[in-house]
VEXLUM-396031 format. One line per field, with one value per residue (C-alpha): x, y, z. Coordinates in steps of 0.2 Angstrom, whole numbers, always signed. Layout:
N
px = X|...;
py = Y|...;
pz = Z|...;
end
This chain:
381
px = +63|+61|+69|+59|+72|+67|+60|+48|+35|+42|+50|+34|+28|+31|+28|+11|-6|-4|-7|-19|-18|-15|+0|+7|+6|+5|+20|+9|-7|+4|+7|-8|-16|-4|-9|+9|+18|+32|+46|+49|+70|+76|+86|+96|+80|+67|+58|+63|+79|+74|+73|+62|+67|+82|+87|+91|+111|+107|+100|+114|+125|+117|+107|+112|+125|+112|+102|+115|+121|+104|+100|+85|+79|+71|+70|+56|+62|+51|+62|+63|+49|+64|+75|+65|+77|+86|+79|+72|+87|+97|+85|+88|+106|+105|+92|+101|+117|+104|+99|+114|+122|+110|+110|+127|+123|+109|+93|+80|+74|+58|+58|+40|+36|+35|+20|+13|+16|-1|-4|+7|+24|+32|+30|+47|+46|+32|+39|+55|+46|+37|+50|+57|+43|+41|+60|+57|+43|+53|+67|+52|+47|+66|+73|+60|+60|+45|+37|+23|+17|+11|+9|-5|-11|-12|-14|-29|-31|-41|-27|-11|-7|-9|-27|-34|-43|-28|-16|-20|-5|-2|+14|+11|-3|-17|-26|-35|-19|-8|-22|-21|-1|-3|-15|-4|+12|+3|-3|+15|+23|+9|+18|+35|+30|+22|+4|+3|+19|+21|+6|+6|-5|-19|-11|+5|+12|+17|-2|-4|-23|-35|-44|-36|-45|-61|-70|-86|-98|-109|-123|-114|-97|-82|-73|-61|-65|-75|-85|-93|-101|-93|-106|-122|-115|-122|-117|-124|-111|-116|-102|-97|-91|-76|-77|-62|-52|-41|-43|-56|-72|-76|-85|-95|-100|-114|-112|-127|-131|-129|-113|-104|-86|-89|-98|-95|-87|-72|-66|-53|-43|-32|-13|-8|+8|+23|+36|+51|+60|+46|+44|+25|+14|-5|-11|-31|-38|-53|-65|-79|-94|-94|-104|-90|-79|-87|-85|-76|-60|-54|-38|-29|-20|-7|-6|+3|+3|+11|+3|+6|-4|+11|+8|+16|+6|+8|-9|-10|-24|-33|-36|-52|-69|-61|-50|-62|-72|-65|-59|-79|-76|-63|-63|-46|-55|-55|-73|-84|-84|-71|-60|-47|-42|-31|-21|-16|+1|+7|+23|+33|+34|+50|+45|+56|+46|+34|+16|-1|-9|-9|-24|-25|-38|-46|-60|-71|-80|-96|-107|-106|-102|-86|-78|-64|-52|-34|-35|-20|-7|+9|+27|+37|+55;
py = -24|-25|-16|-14|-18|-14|+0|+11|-1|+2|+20|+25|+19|+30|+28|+35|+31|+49|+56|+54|+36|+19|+14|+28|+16|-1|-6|+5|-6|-22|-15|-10|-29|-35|-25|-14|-30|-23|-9|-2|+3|+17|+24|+35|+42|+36|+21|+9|+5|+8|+17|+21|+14|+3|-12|-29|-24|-5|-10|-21|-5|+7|-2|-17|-13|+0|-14|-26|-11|-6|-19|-26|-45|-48|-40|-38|-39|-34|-31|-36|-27|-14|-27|-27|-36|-49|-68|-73|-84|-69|-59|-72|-76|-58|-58|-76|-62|-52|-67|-72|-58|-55|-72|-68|-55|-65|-54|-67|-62|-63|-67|-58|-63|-46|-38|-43|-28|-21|-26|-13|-21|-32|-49|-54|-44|-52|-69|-64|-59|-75|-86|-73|-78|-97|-97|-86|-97|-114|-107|-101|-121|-128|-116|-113|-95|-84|-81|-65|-70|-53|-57|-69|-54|-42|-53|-55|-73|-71|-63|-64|-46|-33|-33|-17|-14|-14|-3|+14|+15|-5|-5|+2|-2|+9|+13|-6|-13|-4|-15|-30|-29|-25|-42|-52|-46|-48|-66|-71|-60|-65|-84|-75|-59|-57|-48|-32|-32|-13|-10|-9|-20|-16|-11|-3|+15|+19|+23|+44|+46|+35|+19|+15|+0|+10|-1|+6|+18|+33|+36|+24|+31|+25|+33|+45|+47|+63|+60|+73|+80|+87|+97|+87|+71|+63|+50|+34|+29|+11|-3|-20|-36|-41|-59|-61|-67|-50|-37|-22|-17|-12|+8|+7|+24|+24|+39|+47|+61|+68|+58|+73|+78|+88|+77|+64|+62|+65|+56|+63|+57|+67|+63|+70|+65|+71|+81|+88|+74|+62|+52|+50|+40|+38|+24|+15|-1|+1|-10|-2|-9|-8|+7|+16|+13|+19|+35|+50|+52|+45|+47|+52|+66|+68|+85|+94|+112|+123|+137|+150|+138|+132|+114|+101|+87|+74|+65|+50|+49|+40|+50|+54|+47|+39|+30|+24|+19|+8|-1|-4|-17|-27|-43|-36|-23|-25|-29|-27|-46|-52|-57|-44|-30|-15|-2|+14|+22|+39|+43|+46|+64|+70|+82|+99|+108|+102|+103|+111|+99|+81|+73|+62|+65|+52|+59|+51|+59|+50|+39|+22|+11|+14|+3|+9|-1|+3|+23|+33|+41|+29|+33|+24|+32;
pz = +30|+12|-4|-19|-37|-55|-67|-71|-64|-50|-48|-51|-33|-18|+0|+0|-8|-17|-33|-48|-48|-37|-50|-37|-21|-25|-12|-1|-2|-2|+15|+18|+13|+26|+41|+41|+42|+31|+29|+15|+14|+7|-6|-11|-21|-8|-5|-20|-30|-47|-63|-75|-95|-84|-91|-80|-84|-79|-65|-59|-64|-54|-40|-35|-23|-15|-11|-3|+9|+14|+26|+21|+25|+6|-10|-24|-41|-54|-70|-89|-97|-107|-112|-127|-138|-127|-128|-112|-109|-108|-99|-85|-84|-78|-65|-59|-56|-45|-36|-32|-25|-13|-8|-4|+5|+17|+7|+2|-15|-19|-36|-48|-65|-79|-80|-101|-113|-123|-143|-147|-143|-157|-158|-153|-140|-132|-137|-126|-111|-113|-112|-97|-86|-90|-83|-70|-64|-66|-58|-41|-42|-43|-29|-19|-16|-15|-32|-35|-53|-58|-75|-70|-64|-75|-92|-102|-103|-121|-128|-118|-120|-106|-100|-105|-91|-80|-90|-99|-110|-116|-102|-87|-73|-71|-54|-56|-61|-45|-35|-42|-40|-22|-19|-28|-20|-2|-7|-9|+4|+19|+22|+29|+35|+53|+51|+60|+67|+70|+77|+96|+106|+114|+130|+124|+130|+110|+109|+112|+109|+124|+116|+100|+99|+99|+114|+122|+114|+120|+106|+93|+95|+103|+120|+111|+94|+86|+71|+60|+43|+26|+18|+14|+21|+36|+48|+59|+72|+78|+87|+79|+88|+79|+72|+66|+82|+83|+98|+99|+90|+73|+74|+60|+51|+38|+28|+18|+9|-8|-10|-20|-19|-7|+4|+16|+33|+46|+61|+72|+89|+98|+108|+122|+131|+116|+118|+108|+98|+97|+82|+78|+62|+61|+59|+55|+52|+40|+29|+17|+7|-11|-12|-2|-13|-27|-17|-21|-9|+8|+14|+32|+40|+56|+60|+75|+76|+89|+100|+85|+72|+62|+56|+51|+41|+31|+21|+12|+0|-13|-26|-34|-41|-56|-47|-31|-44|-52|-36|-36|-52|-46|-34|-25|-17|+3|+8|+24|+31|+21|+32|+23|+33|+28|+36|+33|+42|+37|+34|+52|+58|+70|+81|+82|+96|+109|+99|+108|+99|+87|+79|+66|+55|+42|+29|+17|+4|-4|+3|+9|+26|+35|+48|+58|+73|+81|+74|+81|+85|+86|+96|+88|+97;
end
């Protein structure tokens, strides 16, 4: 379990890869990167503890005691980036309060470096968060707790300001940036967190929908799993051995057509087994080729509807071409063979009648090769 501290850079993230642009989810991919490895806490104002303009002192104020009751095992604290006129010395007597209580309080802290500021921030500004991170950094190396240098991350090396390919406003990430967060923040967090960990096994009865682990094929396609054309798209189901050591079989799905918006493909599997008061989430395992993600939208869907229609539905998305294409141009991106595999999980669903009928929907729109493993419905009550 794990609470995420700070400002804007981080109020700005929600639960879901929603919205206009990836800034919007980068806890979400971190978890995503990591196989659903963590949870995200909530607060009082959802799933972070955070506000944007906040200083480190407001934060303290207003936070910090949220995050000591809520029962999280670790903490991500990104701050520092409005306490534009405190020296950097200053800046981290106050995160060193932070740390401290909630070592107190048995939460690790997981300790980040400030994202760099664009050209347009004064010099002393820059020189303070400067110093800032350089603390922040010997303080990681002295203590030994976890360190997520994001300002590595994000800064243009030739300059030391704010790579503007990362950031559309000289402060805040863009959709490239949001990404490159998420890799860093997965990198640091992947030596204590347990990969995968809620996502049943193979075997397990918190699985609604048959063959989640998409084993077998009839014409290219796994036991259990419907595939199918948007518009001018077109699909080509064939298996592929995993090689990676883990359980199941990649079904691979290359996806032609025009690749316009309106194009593309859906894959669907269906529960059974549910009944009033069951908690359910979606989950998939997916890679894509760098021509998929130069693709136009993808995104998931669990729906349950009763026998009069009425559904409920949640859908996580990424968001349009700008965004997917610019995913295309950076290293972070997850790749087919890579070795890096990343899972979606939909926000968690109670269910308030018995349902006539669950599926969990994923859609991509564009063109590109797909590969898919543990699709599903999940019980998790």
């Amino acid at each position: 379990k794990i609470a995420f501290l700070g400002d804007s850079i981080t109020a700005n993230t929600w639960a879901d890869l929603v919205g206009a642009d990836l800034w919007s989810g980068w806890v979400a991919w971190t978890d995503a990167y990591l196989g659903a490895a963590i949870e995200r806490v909530h607060s009082s104002s959802g799933y972070h503890f955070a506000t944007g303009g906040f200083t480190l002192q407001q934060i303290i104020d207003t936070w910090l005691s949220g995050v000591i009751l809520s029962g999280a095992d670790a903490c991500v604290i990104h701050a520092g980036t409005n306490d534009s006129t405190e020296t950097g010395a200053a800046k981290f007597s106050k995160l060193q309060t932070i740390v401290t209580a909630l070592e107190e309080a048995r939460i690790r802290p997981i300790l980040s470096t400030t994202i760099p500021r664009g050209d347009t921030s004064g010099a002393t500004h820059i020189t303070n968060l400067q110093e800032f991170n350089e603390l922040i950094r010997d303080f990681a190396r002295t203590s030994g707790h976890v360190l997520c240098d994001f300002n590595s991350a994000l800064m243009d090396p030739t300059t030391g300001y704010l790579d503007t390919d990362f950031s559309a406003d000289k402060v805040h990430p863009n959709s490239t940036g949001g990404l490159r967060m998420a890799n860093a923040l997965s990198v640091a967090l992947g030596p204590i967190t347990q990969s995968g960990n809620r996502i049943p096994d193979l075997g397990s009865d918190k699985w609604i929908n048959p063959n989640p682990y998409l084993i077998g094929a009839t014409s290219g396609k796994a036991t259990g799993i419907t595939v199918g054309n948007v518009g001018s798209g077109t699909n080509t189901p064939t298996k592929v051995t995993r090689t990676d050591n883990m359980p199941g079989e990649w079904q691979q799905i290359v996806i032609g057509g025009t690749g316009g918006t309106s194009d593309g493909i859906y894959a669907v599997v269906t529960g059974a087994g549910y009944a009033e008061g069951d908690v359910l989430k979606g989950v998939v395992e997916f890679e894509v080729d760098e021509s998929g993600w130069a693709g136009y939208s993808m995104g998931t869907k669990l729906q349950t509807a009763d026998s009069g229609g009425t559904s409920l539905t949640y859908a996580p998305y990424l968001g349009g071409s700008s965004q997917l294409a610019a995913l295309s141009t950076t290293m972070d991106r997850p790749v087919a063979n890579s070795g890096r595999r990343v899972t979606f999980e939909t926000p968690e669903i109670t269910l308030a009648s018995s349902p006539t009928q669950a599926i969990y929907v994923l859609y991509f729109r564009g063109a590109g090769t797909l590969r898919i493993t543990r699709m599903g419905i999940v019980k998790t009550n």
